[in-house]
C-alpha positions in Angstrom: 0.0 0.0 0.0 1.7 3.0 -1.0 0.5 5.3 1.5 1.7 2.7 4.3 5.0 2.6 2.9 5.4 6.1 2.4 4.6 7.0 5.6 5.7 4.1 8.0 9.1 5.8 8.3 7.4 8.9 9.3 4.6 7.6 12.0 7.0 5.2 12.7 4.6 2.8 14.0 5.8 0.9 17.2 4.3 0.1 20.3 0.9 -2.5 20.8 -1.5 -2.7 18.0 -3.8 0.2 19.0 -1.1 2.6 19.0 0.3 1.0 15.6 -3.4 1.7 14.6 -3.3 5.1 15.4 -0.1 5.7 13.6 -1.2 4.6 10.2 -4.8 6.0 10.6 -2.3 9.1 10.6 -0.5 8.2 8.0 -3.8 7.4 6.0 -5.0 10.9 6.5 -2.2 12.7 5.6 -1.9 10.1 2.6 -5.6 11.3 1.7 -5.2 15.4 2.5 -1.8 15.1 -0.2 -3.7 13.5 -3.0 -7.2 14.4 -3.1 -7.2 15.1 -6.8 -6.6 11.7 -7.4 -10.1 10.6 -6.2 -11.3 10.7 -9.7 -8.5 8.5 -11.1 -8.4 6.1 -8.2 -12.0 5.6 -8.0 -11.5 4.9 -12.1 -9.0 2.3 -11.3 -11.2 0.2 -8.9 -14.1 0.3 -10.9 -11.8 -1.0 -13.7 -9.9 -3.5 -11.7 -13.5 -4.8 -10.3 -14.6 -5.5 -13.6 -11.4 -6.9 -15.0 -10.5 -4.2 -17.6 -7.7 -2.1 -15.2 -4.1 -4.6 -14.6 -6.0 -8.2 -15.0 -2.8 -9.3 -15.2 -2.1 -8.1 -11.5 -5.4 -9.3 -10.4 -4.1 -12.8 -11.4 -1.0 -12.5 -8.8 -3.2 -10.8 -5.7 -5.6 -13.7 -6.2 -2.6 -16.3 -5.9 -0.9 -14.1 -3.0 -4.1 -13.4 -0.9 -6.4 -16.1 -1.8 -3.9 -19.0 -2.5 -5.9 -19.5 -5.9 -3.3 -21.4 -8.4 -2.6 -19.2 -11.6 -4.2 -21.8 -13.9 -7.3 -21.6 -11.8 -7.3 -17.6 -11.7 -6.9 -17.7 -15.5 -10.0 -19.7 -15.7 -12.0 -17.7 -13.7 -10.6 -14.7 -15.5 -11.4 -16.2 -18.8 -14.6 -17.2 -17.7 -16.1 -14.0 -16.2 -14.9 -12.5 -19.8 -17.5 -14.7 -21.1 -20.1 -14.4 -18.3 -19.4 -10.6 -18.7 -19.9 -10.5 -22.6 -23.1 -12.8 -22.4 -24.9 -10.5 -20.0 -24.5 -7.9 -21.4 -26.9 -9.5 -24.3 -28.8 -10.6 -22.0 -29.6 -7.3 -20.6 -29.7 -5.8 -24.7 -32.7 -9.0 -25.3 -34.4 -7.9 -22.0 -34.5 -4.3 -22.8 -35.5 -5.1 -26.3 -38.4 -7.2 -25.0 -39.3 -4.4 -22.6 -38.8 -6.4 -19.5 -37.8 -4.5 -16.5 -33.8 -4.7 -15.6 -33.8 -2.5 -12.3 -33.9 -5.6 -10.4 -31.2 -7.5 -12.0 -29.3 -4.2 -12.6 -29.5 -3.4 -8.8 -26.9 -5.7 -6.9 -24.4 -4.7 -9.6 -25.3 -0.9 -8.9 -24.1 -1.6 -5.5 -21.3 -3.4 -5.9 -19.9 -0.5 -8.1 -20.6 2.0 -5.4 -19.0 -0.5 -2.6 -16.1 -0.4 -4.8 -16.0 2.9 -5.3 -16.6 4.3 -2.0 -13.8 1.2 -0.4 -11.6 -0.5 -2.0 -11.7 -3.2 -5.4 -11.3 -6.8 -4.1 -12.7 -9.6 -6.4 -14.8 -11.4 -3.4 -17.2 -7.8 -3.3 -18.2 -9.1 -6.8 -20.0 -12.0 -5.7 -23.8 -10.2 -5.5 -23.0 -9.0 -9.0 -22.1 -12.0 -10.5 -25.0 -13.5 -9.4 -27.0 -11.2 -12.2 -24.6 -11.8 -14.6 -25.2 -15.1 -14.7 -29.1 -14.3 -14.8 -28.6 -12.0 -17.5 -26.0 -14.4 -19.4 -29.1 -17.5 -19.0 -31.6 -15.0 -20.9 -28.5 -14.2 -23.8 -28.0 -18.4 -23.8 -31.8 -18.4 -24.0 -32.6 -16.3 -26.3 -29.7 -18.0 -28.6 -31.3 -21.2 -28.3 -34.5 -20.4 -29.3 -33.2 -18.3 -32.5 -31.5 -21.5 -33.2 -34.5 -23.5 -32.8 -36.8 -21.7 -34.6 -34.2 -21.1 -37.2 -34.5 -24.7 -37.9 -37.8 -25.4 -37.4 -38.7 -23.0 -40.2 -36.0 -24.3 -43.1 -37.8 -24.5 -46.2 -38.0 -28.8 -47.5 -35.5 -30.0 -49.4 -36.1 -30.9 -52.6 -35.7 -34.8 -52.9 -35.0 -37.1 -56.1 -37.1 -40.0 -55.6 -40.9 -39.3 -56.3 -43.3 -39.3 -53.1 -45.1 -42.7 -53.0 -48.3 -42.3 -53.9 -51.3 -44.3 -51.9 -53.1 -47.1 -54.2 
């Protein structure tokens, strides 16, 4: 964290853990006074790391450091959630062009965003959202199906060599 790093040396943080505490909540908000203006990009940044578009290359190593996830695994899951991601979002286009109401579904991933926003981006905050996501993916895998079914169902005969037998 580089606000911990910056100023550990400065706050110097010994003693129990409730005066160690109170020497980085210090450091924090001196951290935080220094750099407002870089709310906007911050905030930018963990909306984009939540969603997998900011460093997914990073995210792969913090999931293998702090969650003990193996890097084939977090590839998977990254790969995955691309897809997931990608679905539901034509799931959401088929709702909206059936006139269904998406507030619901839309709702949990509204506040995940703000979470993220307001705290910090950490993959495991996702969890509510990707709920919906795979709701919205279903309708998308839906919707495909039935285009394909009907598609089929409606092919015009082929034309056959052999003469239909006729009833004597």
């Amino acid at each position: 964290v580089p606000c911990a790093e910056h100023y550990q040396h400065e706050y110097h943080a010994h003693g129990d853990q409730s005066e160690q505490a109170i020497a980085y909540q210090q450091a924090a908000d001196t951290y935080i006074r220094n750099h407002k203006g870089r709310v906007p990009i911050v905030v930018a940044a963990r909306l984009g790391r939540i969603v997998e578009v900011f460093k997914p290359q990073q995210n792969l190593k913090l999931r293998e450091f702090y969650d003990g996830i193996e890097k084939p695994v977090a590839v998977a899951a990254l790969v995955s959630y691309y897809v997931l991601g990608l679905l539901s979002i034509a799931g959401a286009v088929v709702l909206r062009r059936r006139r269904r109401p998406l507030y619901l579904l839309l709702a949990p991933i509204a506040v995940v965003l703000i979470t993220v926003a307001i705290t910090y981006a950490n993959t495991r905050f996702r969890a509510p959202a990707d709920v919906m996501l795979a709701v919205l993916a279903a309708v998308a895998i839906d919707a495909i199906v039935s285009w394909w079914a009907s598609r089929s169902t409606t092919a015009p005969p082929v034309a056959s060599d052999r003469e239909p037998a006729t009833a004597s």
